[in-house]
C-alpha positions in Angstrom: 0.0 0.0 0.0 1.1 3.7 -0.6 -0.3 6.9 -1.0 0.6 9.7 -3.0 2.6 12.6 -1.9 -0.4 14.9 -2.7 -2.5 12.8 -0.2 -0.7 12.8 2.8 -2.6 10.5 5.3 -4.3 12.1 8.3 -4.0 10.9 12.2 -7.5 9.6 11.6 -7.3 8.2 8.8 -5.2 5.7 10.5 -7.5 5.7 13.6 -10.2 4.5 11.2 -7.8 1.7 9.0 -6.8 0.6 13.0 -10.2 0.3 14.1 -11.2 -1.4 10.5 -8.5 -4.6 11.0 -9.4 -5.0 14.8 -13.0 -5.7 13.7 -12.0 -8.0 11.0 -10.3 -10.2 13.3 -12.7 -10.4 16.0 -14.3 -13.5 16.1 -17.7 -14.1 15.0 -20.9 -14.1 17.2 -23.0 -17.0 16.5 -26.0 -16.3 15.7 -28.2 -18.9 17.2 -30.0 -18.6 20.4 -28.4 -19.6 23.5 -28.4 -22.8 25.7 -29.5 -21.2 28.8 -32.8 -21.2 28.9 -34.2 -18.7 31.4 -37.2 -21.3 32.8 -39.2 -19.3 35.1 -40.2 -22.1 38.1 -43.6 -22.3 39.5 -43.7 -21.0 43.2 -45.7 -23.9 44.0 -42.9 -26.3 42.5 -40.3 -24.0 44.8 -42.1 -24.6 48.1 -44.0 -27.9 47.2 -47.5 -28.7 49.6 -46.7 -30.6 52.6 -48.0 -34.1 52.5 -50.9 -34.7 55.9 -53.7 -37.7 56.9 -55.8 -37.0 53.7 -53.4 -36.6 51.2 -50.1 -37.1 49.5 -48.5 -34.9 47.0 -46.4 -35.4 44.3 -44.8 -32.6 41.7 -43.2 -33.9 38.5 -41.7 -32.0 35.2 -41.4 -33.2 31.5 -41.0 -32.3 27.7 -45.2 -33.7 28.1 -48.1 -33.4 30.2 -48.0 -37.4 30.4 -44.2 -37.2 31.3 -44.8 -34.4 33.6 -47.9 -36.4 35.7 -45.6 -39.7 35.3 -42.8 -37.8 37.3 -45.4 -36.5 39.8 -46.8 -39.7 40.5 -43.1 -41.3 41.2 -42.6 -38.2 43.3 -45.5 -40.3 45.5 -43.9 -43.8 44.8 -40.5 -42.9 46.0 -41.6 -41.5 49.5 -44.0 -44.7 49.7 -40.8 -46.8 49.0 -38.5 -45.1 50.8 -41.1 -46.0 53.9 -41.6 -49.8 52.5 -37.4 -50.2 52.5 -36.9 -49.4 56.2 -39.9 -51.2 56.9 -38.3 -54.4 55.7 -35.1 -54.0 56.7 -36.3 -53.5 60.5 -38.3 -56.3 60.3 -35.2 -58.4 59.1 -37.1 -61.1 56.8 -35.1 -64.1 57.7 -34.7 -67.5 55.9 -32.5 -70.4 57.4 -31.1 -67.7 60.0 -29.9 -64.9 57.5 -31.1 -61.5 56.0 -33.2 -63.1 52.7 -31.9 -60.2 50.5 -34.0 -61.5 47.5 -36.5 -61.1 49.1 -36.1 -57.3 50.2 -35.1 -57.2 46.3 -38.7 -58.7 45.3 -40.4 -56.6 47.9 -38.9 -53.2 46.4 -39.3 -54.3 43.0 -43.2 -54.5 43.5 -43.3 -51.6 45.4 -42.0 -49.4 42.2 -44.2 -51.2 39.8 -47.2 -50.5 42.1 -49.6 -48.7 39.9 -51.2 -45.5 41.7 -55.0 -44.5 41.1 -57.6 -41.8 42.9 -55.1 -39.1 42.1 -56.6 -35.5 41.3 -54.5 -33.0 38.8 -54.2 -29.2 40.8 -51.9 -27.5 39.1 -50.3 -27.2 35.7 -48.4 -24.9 34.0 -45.5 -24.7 31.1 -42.6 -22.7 30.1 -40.3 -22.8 27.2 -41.5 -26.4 26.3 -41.8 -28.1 30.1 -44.6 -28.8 31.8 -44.7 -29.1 35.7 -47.4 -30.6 37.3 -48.7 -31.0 40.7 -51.2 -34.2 41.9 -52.6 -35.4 45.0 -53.1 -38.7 45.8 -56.4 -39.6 48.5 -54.4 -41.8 51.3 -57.8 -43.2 52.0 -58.7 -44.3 48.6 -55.0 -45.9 48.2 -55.4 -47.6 51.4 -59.3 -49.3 50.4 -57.4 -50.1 47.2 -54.6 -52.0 48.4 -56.7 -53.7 51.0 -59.6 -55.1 48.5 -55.7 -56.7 46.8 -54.8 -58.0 50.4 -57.8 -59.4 51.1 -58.1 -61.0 47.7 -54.9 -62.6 48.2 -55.8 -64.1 51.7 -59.1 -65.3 50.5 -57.0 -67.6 48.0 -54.9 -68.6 51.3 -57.6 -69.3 53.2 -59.3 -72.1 50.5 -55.7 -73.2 50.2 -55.2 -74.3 53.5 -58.8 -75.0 54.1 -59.1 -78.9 56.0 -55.3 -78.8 55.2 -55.4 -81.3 58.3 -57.1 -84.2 56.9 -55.0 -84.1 53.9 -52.3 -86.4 52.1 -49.1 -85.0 54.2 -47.9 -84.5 50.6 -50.8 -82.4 49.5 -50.3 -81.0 52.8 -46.6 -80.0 51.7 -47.8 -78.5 48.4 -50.5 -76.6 49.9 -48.1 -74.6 52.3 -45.9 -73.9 49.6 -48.1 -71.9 47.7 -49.7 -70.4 50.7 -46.2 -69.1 51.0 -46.0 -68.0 47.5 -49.2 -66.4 48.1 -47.8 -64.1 51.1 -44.9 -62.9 49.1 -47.6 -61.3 46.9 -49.6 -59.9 50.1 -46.3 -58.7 52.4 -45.2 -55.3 49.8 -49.4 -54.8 50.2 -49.0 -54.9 53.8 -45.9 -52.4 53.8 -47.5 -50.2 51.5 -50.7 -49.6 53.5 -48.7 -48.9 56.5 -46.6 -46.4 54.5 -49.8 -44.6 53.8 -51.4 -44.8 57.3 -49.0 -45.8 60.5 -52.1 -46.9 62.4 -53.3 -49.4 60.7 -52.4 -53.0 62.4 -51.5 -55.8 59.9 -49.1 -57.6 61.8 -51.4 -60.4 62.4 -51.5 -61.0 58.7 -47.1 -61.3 58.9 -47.6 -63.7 62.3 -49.8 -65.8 60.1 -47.1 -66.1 57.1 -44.6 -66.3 59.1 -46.3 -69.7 60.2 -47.2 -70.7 56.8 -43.3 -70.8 55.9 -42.8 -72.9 59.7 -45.3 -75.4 58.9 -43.7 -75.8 55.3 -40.4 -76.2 56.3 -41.4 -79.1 58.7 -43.4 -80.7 56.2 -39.9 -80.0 54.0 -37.9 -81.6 56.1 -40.6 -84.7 57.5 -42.2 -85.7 54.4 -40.7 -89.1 53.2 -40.6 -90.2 49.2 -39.6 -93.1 48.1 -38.8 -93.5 44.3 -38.7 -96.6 42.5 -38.8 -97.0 38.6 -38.5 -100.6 36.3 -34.6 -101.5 35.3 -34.6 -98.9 31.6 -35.7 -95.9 34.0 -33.1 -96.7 36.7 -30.7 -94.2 35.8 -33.0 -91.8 34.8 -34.5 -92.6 38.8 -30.7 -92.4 40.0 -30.7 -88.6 38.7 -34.1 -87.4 39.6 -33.0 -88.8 43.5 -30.1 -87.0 43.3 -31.8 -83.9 41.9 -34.4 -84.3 44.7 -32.1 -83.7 47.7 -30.1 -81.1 46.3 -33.4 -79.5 46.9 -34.1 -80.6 50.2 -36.7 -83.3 49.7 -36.5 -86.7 51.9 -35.7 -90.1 50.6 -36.6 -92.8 52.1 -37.5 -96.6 52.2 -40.7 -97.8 51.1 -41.9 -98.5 55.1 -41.4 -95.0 55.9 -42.3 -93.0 52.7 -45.3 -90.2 53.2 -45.7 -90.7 49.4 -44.1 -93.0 46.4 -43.1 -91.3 43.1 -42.6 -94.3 40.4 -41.1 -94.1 37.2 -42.2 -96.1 34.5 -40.9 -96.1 30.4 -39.0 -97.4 27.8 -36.3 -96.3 26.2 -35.3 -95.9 21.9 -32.1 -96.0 20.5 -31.8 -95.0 16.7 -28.6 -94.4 14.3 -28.6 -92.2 11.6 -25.1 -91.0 9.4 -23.4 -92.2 12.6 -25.3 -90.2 14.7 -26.7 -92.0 17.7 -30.0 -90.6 19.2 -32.1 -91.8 22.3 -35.9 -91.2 23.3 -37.2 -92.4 26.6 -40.9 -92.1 26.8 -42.1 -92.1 30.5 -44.6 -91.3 33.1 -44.1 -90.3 36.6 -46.7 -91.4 39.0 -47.5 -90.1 42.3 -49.3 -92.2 44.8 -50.2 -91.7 48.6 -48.6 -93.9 51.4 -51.3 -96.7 50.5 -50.7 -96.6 47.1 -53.2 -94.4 45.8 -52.8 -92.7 42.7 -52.7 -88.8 43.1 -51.4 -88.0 39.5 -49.7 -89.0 36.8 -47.5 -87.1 34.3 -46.2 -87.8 31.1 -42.9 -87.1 29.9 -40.9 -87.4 26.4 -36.5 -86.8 26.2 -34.4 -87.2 23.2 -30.6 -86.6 23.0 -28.2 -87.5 20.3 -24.3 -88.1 20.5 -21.9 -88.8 18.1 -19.9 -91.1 20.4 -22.0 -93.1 22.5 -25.5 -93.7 23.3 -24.9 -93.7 27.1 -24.2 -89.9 26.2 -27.1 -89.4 24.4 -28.9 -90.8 26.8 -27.0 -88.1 29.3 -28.0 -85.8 27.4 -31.7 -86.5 27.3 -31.4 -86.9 30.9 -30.0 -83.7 31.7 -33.0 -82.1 29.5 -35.1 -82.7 32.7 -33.1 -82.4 35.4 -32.2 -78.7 34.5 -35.8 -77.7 34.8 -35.8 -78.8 38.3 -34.4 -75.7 40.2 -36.6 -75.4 43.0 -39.6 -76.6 44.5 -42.3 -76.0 43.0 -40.7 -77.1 39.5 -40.4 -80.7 41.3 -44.3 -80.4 42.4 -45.0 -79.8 38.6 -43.3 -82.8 37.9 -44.7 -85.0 40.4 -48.3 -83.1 39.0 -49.1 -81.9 42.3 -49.5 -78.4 41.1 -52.6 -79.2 39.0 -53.9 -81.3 41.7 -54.5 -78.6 43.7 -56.5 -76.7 40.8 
């Protein structure tokens, strides 16, 4: 650049040129709106309504009115589960001596899926695209709702149990089983309703499980089976016995046995393209000390090994046996489960 020597350049001329490249190397505002969103909060979202003895609040946000509401009513949940989790852990749910932690798991898991109804909308508003959202939940109508669900349940306990006495000690067995399965459902209902009124008096509904899982575990450990099966099913037998006290169920002799299990089948051995297969077709039948048939179930098992058909047969074997991991998977077998249906 140069100028001529008949335009000698002024002091602010260069003021200007100086002021010209600063602005040219300033960096560039964007132009798009900013992040911070200036969300003006309800006052009533600030300094939320107190929960008292007719109702409980709850006060949720979202990007929707449904997602706002949702949050509002897990506002409600959360203090109700907050309440239910002390609950159980002072009341120390004990199996064989220790804390039953699945159990405390199981309880809070049903305790967050528990739907909530009888809730009233008061207040609503949104602001730059989110909604807030304030509900009340009626403790009484919560507390009738959860009760009709208890008393449904006991009902069901009640005709299970019902001339339990004068039963096959089996049956008997079976019964308190599901009595028990029966007061898992009930116990989170029990929680919740005190979580939503400290006065009322439930624990004779918890003496009365408690007893349930007593009476079960004595059947458990007094009941007396005796298993028998013709000479193809003997190994077949040999694993189901094994199976059967890993799970805490009695074996005995045929004198002493509360009930008889017998297995009877056959057993079919094919090759094909050097591929050896086995079926065993079979029934397991269930009888009372004298004999009496209580059910019958029929089973069918195929395996295939390219080595042997001993391992086929293992295989087949092992089909059944890893369906038997508790309880009440070895009362389906034995068809004691439909029995009581």
């Amino acid at each position: 650049m140069y100028f001529s020597a008949h335009l000698k350049p002024t002091k602010a001329f260069f003021i200007s040129l100086l002021l010209l490249v600063l602005c040219s190397c300033a960096p560039t505002r964007s132009k798009q709106p900013s992040n911070k969103i200036n969300i003006e909060i309800p006052d009533w979202v600030k300094a939320p309504l107190s929960d008292n003895l007719i109702h409980m609040y709850g006060i949720g946000s979202g990007y929707s009115l449904e997602r706002a509401k949702q949050s509002a009513l897990n506002d409600i949940a959360g203090k109700l589960a907050t309440h239910v989790k002390s609950e159980t852990e002072n009341r120390l749910h004990l199996q064989n001596g220790q804390l039953d932690s699945s159990f405390k798991q199981k309880t809070n898991t049903r305790v967050k899926d528990t739907k909530l109804t009888n809730y009233e909308t008061l207040k609503t508003t949104q602001n730059q695209g989110l909604y807030y959202v304030l509900i009340s939940m009626s403790r009484a109508a919560f507390i009738e709702d959860k009760q009709e669900q208890l008393t449904e349940i006991n009902n069901k306990i009640t005709n299970e149990l019902s001339n339990i006495n004068k039963k096959n000690k089996l049956i008997q067995l079976v019964s308190y089983n599901e009595a028990i399965n029966l007061s898992n459902q009930a116990r989170p209902l029990i929680y919740l309703i005190n979580a939503a009124d400290s006065k009322a008096d439930l624990q004779h509904h918890l003496d009365d499980y408690r007893k349930y899982e007593q009476k079960e575990k004595y059947l458990s450990e007094t009941t007396q089976f005796f298993l028998k099966s013709n000479t193809e099913m003997a190994p077949l037998a040999h694993q189901i016995q094994k199976a059967l006290q890993t799970n805490g169920f009695q074996l005995s002799g045929r004198s002493k046995a509360d009930s008889i299990v017998e297995l009877k089948g056959s057993v079919t051995k094919q090759e094909i393209f050097s591929t050896k297969s086995v079926k065993i077709d079979f029934n397991v039948l269930t009888k009372t000390r004298s004999g009496q048939l209580v059910s019958s179930r029929s089973y069918q098992l195929t395996g295939s090994s390219v080595s042997s058909y001993v391992s086929a047969r293992k295989i087949a074997m092992n089909k059944l046996t890893k369906e038997l991991s508790n309880k009440v998977d070895f009362y389906r077998m034995l068809g004691l489960v439909e029995v009581l249906k």
